[in-house]
NUZALO-958368 format. One record per residue (C-alpha): residue number from 1; x, y, z negated. Coordinates in steps of 0.5 Angstrom, whole numbers, plus 500, padded with zeros to 3 digits. Layout:
BEGIN
NUM / X / Y / Z
...
END
This chain:
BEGIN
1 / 081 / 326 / 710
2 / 082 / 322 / 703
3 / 088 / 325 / 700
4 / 087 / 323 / 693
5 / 092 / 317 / 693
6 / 097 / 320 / 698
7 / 102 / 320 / 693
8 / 102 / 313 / 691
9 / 101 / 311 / 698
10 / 109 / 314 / 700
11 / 112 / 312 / 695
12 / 110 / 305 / 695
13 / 113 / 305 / 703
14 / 119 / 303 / 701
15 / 116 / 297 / 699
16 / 113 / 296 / 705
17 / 119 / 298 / 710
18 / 122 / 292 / 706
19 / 117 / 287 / 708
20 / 113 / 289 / 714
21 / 113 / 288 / 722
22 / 112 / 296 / 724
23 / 109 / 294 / 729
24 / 108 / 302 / 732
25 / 115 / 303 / 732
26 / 117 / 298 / 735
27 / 121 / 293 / 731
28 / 121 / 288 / 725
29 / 125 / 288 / 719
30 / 130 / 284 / 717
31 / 135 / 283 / 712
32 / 142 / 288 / 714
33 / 146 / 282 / 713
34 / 142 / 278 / 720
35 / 143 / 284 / 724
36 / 150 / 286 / 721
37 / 155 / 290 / 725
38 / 160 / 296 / 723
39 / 156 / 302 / 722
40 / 150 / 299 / 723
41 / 143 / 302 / 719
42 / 138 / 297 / 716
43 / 130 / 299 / 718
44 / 129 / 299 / 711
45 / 134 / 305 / 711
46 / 130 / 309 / 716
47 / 124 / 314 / 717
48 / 118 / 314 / 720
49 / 118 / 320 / 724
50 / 112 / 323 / 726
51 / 112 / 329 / 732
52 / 106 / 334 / 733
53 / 109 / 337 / 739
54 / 112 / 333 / 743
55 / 113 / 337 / 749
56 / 118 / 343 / 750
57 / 122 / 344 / 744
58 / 118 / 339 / 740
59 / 121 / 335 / 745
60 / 128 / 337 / 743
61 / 126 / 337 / 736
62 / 124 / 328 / 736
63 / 130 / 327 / 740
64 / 134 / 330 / 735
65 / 131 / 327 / 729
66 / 132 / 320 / 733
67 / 140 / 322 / 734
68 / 142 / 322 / 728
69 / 141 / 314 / 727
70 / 136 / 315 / 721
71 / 129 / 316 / 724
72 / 125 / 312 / 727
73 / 119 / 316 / 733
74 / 114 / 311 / 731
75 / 108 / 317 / 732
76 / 108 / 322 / 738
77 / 101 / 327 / 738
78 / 101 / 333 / 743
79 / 095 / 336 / 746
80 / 097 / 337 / 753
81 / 099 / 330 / 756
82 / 103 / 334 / 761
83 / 107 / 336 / 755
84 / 109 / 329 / 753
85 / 111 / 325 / 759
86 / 118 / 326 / 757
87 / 117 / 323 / 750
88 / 112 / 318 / 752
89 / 118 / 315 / 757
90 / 124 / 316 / 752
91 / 119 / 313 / 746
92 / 114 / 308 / 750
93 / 113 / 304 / 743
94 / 111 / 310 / 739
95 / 103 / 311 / 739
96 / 101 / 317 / 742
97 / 094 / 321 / 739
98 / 092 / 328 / 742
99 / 089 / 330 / 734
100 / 094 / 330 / 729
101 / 088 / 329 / 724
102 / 086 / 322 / 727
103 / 094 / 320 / 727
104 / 095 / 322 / 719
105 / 088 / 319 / 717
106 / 090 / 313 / 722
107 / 097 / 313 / 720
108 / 100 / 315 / 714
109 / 102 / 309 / 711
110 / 106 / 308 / 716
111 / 109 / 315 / 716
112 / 114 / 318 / 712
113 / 116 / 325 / 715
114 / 112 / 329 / 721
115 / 115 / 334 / 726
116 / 111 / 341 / 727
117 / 112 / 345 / 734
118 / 106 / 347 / 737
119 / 104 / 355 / 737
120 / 105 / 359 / 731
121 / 099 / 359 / 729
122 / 097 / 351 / 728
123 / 103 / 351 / 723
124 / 100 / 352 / 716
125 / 094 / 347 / 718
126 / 099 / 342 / 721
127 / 104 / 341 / 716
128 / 100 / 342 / 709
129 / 096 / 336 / 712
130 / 102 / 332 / 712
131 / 105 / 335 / 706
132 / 098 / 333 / 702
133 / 100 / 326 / 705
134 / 107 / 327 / 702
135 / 110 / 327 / 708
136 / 116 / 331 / 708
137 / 116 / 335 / 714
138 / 121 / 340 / 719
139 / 117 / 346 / 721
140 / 120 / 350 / 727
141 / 120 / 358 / 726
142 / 117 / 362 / 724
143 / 114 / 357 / 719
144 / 107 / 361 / 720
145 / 103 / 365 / 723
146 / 101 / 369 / 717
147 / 105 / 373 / 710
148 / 100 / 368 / 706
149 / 101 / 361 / 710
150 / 108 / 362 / 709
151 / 107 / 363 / 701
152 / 103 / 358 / 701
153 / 107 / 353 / 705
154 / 112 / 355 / 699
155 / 108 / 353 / 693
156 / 106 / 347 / 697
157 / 113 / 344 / 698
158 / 114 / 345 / 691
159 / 107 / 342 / 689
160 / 108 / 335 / 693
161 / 115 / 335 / 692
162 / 117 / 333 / 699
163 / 123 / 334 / 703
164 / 121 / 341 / 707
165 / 126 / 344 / 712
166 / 125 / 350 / 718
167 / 128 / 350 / 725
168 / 133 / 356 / 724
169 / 139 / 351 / 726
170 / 143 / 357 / 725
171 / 142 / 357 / 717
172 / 146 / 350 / 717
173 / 152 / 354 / 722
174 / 159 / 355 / 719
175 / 159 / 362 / 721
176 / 153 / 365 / 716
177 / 157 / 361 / 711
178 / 163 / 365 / 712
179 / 160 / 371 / 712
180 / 157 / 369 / 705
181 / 164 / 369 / 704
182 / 167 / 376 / 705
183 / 162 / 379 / 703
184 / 163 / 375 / 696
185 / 169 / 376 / 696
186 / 168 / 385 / 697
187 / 170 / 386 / 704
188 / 166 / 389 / 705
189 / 164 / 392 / 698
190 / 156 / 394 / 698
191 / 151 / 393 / 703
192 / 147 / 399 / 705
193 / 144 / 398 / 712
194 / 142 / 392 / 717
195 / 142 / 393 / 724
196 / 139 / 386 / 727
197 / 136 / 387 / 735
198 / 134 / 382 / 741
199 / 133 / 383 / 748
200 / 127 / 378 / 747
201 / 121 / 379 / 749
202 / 121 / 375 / 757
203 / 114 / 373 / 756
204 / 109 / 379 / 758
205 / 107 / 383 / 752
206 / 103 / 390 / 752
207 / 098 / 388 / 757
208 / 092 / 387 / 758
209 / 087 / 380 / 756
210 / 085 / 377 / 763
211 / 077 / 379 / 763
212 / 075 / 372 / 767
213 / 076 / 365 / 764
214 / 078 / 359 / 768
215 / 078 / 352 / 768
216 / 083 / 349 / 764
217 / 087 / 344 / 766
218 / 084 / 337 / 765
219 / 091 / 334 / 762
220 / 089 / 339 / 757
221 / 085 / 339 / 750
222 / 083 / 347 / 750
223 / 079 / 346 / 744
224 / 085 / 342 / 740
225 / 090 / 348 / 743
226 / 086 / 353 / 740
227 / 086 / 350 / 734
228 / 085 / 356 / 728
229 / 084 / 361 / 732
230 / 078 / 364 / 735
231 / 075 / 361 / 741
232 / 077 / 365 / 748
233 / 076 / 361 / 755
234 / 082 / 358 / 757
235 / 086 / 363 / 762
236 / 092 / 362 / 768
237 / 099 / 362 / 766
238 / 098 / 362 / 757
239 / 101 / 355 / 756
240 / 107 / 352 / 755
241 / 111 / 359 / 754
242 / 106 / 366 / 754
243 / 102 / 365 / 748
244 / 107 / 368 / 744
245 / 105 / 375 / 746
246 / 098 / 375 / 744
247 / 097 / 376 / 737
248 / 092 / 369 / 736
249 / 097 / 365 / 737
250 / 103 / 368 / 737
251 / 108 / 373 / 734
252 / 112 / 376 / 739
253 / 119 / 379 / 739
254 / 120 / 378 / 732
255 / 116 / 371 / 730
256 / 120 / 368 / 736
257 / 128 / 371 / 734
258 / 128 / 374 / 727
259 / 128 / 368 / 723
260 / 134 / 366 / 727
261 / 137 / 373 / 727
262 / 135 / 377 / 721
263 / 137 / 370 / 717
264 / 144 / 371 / 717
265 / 144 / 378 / 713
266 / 138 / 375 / 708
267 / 143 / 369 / 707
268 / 149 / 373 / 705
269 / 145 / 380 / 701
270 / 141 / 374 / 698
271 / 134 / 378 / 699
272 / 127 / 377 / 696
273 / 121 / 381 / 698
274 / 121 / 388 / 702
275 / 118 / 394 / 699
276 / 117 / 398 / 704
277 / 116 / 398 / 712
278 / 115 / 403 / 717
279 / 116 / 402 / 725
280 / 115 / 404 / 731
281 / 113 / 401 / 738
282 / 115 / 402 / 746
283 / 109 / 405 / 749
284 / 105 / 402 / 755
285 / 101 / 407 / 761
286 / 096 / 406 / 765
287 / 095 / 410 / 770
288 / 098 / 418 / 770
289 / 101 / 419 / 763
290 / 096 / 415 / 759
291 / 098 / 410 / 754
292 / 095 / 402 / 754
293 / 090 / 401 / 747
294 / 092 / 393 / 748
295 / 091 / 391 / 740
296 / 090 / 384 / 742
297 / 097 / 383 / 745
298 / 105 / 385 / 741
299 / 107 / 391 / 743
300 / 113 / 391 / 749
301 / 118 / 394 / 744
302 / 118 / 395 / 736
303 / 123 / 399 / 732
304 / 121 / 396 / 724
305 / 125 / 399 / 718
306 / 124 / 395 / 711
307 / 127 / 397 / 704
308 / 129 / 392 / 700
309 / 130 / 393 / 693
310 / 136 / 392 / 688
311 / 136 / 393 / 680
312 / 142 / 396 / 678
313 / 144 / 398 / 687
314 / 142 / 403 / 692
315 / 135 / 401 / 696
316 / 138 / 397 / 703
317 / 134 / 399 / 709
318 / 134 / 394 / 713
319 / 132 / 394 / 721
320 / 129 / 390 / 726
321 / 129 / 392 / 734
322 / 127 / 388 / 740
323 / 125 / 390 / 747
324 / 132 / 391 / 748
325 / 132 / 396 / 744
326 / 139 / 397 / 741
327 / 143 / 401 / 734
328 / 148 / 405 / 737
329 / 155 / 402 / 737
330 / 160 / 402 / 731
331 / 165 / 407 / 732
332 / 170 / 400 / 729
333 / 168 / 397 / 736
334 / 173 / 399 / 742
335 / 169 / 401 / 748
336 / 169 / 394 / 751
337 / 168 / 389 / 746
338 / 162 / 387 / 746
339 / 156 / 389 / 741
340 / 153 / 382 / 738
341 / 153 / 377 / 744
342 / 151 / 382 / 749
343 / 143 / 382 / 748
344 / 143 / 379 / 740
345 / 146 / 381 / 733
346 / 147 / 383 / 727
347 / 151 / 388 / 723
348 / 152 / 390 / 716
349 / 154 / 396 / 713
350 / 157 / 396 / 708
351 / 160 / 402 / 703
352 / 166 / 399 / 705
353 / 167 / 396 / 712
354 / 162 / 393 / 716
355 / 161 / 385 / 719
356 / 158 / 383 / 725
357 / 155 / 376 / 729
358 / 151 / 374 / 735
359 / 144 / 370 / 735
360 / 144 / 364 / 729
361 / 150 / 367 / 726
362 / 155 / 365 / 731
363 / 162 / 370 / 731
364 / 162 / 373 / 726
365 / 167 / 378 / 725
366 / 169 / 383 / 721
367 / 169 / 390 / 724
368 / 174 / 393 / 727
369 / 176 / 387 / 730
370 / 184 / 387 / 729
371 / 182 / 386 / 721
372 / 186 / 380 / 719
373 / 185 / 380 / 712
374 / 179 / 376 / 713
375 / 183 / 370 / 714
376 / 186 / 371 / 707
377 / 179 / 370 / 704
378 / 178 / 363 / 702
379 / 174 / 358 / 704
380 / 169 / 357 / 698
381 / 162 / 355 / 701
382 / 161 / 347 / 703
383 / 160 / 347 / 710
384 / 154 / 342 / 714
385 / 157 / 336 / 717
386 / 156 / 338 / 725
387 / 154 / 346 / 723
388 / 148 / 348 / 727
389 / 148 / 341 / 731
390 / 147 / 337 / 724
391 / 140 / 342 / 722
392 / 137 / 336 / 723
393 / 141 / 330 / 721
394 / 141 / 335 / 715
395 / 133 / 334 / 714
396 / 133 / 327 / 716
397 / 138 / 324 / 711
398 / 134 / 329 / 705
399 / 128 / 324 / 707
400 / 131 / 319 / 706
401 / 135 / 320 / 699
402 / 128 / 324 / 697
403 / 126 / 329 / 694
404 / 131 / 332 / 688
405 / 137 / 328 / 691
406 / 143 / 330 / 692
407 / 142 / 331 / 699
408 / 135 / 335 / 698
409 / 140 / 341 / 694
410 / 144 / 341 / 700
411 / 138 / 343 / 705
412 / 140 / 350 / 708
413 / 132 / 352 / 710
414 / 128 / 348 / 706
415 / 121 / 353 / 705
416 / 123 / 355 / 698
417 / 128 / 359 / 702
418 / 125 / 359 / 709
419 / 119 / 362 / 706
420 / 120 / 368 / 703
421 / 125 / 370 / 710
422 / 119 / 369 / 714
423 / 113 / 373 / 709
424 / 119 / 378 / 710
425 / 119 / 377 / 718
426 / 112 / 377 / 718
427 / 112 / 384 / 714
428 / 114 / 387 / 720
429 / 110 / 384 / 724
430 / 104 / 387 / 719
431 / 107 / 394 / 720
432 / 107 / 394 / 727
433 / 099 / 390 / 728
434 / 098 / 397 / 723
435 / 099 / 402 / 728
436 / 094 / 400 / 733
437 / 089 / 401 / 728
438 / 084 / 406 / 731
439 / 078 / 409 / 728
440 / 072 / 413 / 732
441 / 073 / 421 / 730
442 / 066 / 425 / 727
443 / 067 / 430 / 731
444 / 069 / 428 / 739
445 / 070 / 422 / 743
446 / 077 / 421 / 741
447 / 080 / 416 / 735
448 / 085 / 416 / 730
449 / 091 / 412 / 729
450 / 091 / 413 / 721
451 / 096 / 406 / 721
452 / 102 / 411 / 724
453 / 107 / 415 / 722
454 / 106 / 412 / 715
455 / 110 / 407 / 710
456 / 107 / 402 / 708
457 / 108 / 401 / 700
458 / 109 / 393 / 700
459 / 107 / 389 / 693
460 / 111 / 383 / 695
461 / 109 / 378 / 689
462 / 101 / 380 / 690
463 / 102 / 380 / 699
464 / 098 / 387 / 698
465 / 100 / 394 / 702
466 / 098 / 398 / 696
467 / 098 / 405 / 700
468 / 093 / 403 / 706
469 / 088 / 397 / 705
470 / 086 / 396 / 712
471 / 094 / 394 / 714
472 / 092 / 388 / 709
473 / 087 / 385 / 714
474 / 093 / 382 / 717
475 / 096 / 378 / 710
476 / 091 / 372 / 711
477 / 087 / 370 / 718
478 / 080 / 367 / 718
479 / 080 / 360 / 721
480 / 075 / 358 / 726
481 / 072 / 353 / 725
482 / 073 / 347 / 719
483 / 079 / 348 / 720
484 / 082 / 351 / 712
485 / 088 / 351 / 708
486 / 087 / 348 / 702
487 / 094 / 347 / 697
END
């Protein structure tokens, strides 16, 4: 794909936008005051959007960027065309493509942003292809599969100066901003441990890869699915929703919530790279009292700790736990009040009082709930038209103003902040995929696990474990194929 005159090509869409039929899309431009009317929004004030992943929540993502009154869906590209049927029928104008490759070489002149959701490990191929293209683009969480697309994505934001934003629709919600709030104002005075938990995984995970292949489905392009990822045959019961559990294509527990759940406390703490982890995982048996060695999947259940460091503050401890695994509960919360939304939450603790939420940072509370002083702490952070419902209109109103406006600023997860949330989310899951690490003993016929009951020392800046060089096999992926991540 010629990149090389990408940039000149979108600034100059535009003047395009003001003087040509856009026939894909479905409409003609004319001048605001023939078509007129209250309200009313000239073409030549709107986006082209893209969406690779039109099915499921790629579904729910193009709709929403078409609600906001901005955004035009010109473009729909899956892979799966059992998938696409919804979009297809709500968006019959839009051309459709099953490789987003033929779709931004074809194209982008007539493209302005590009939507990501497809499986975990597609998004760093997909959205620095547009973003070479100076497309602005919205990723759906986890950014990335790996520490290193995720740093990537960062730099390449920065580099092609384009609108970016993650779907963790809680970082736009009023109630991450009040916390931010409280804690600013020391109600809670200095952070010192985070408890953040889910009930998720509710796909299969700790088993076993199918030993027999089957034929795929004949609406679906299996080569196009796998993408980066190595080739397997095609197996029952892997797409739309299971391949979260297998470490090829998905990030388990953790890739799926944490960015979702852990955002709310890196919002508030303000936290950067963490230098420490250690974890402990939910066993599988099989059998009579033997444990399942089943590396290719995520565990069934985790308990990650991270350490994060502050000049000048006592090291926060910071820990993730999924599989239904929960802290115990705070002695501030009466007996029948329920902890988090029950499955999900977040508490921080804090040298003088504790706060707590639900999933996206919803209820927040400060513990015990009878506090009223909360109500006293004003509210001096602006908030996101619509809350978590305005993410996207957030994003689509940023393209449209450009990079560095006004808008761009007020961006709640562009990737200069969802990047560095997601290598920390990531960071858990390099410490749970080192644990499985297994090593043949010398001297019988058993193995060694010398990835366990360790920490791991984490350089940030460098993404290198300094203290154990076989964890760093899972910093950066090799990809199959031509496919490649050059920023």
């Amino acid at each position: 794909m010629k990149k090389e005159n990408s940039l000149k090509e979108h600034n100059s869409r535009r003047d395009f936008l003001k003087g040509a039929a856009t026939a894909a899309a479905g409409f003609y431009l004319v001048p605001r005051h023939v078509l007129g009317g209250p309200g009313f929004t000239a073409p030549s004030d709107k986006i082209v959007v893209a969406g690779i992943g039109a099915g499921g929540k790629g579904q729910s993502d193009i709709y929403a960027m078409y609600k906001s009154g901005l955004a035009d869906i010109g473009y729909l590209c899956d892979v799966d065309d059992r998938r696409a049927v919804a979009s297809r029928e709500r968006f019959p104008k839009a051309k459709y493509y099953k490789d987003y490759r033929e779709m931004l070489d074809k194209e982008h002149k007539h493209i302005d942003a590009v939507t990501v959701s497809t499986p975990d490990h597609n998004h760093a191929v997909q959205a620095i292809a547009a973003m070479q293209l100076g497309k602005h683009v919205y990723v759906q969480k986890p950014l990335t599969h790996d520490i290193y697309e995720a740093r990537m994505l960062t730099q390449a934001a920065e580099k092609y100066k384009v609108v970016t934003q993650m779907g963790n629709q809680g970082s736009s919600g009023d109630g991450v901003r009040r916390m931010m709030e409280w804690y600013n104002a020391g109600m809670i005075g200095e952070a010192t441990k985070v408890w953040c938990w889910t009930d998720r995984p509710v796909w299969p995970q700790g088993i076993k890869w199918p030993e027999k292949g089957i034929t795929p489905p004949t609406e679906l392009d299996w080569d196009l699915w796998l993408g980066t990822a190595p080739y397997k045959e095609y197996v029952d019961n892997l797409v739309p929703f299971n391949w979260r559990g297998w470490w090829d294509y998905g990030t388990g527990a953790l890739g799926d919530m944490a960015c979702h759940i852990m955002e709310p406390p890196f919002r508030v703490l303000g936290l950067g790279y963490p230098s420490e982890a250690e974890c402990s995982v939910g066993s599988v048996y099989v059998g009579e009292f033997k444990r399942g060695y089943f590396p290719d999947g995520c565990p069934p259940s985790s308990h990650v700790t991270l350490k994060f460091k502050t000049p000048g503050k006592e090291d926060l401890e910071f820990h993730w736990m999924d599989g239904g695994i929960q802290p115990a509960r705070p002695e501030e919360l009466g007996p029948n009040e329920q902890m988090g939304d029950g499955g999900n939450g977040v508490i921080i603790e804090g040298t003088k009082g504790k706060m707590m939420c639900s999933t996206y940072g919803i209820d927040p509370k400060l513990l015990p709930t009878s506090r009223e002083d909360g109500d006293k702490v004003p509210m001096t952070i602006p908030r996101v038209e619509n809350g978590d419902n305005g993410h996207y209109a957030q994003w689509v109103k940023a393209c449209v103003a450009g990079h560095g406006s006004k808008e761009f600023k007020e961006l709640s997860s562009p990737f200069s902040i969802a990047g560095p949330l997601t290598e920390s989310v990531l960071m858990g899951n390099l410490a749970i995929r080192s644990y499985d690490i297994r090593k043949p003993r010398k001297d019988d016929d058993g193995f060694d696990y010398p990835g366990r009951g360790i920490k791991l020392v984490w350089d940030g800046p460098n993404m290198k474990v300094t203290n154990f060089d076989e964890a760093n096999q899972f910093v950066k992926r090799e990809y199959r194929g031509s496919y490649s991540l050059n920023v």
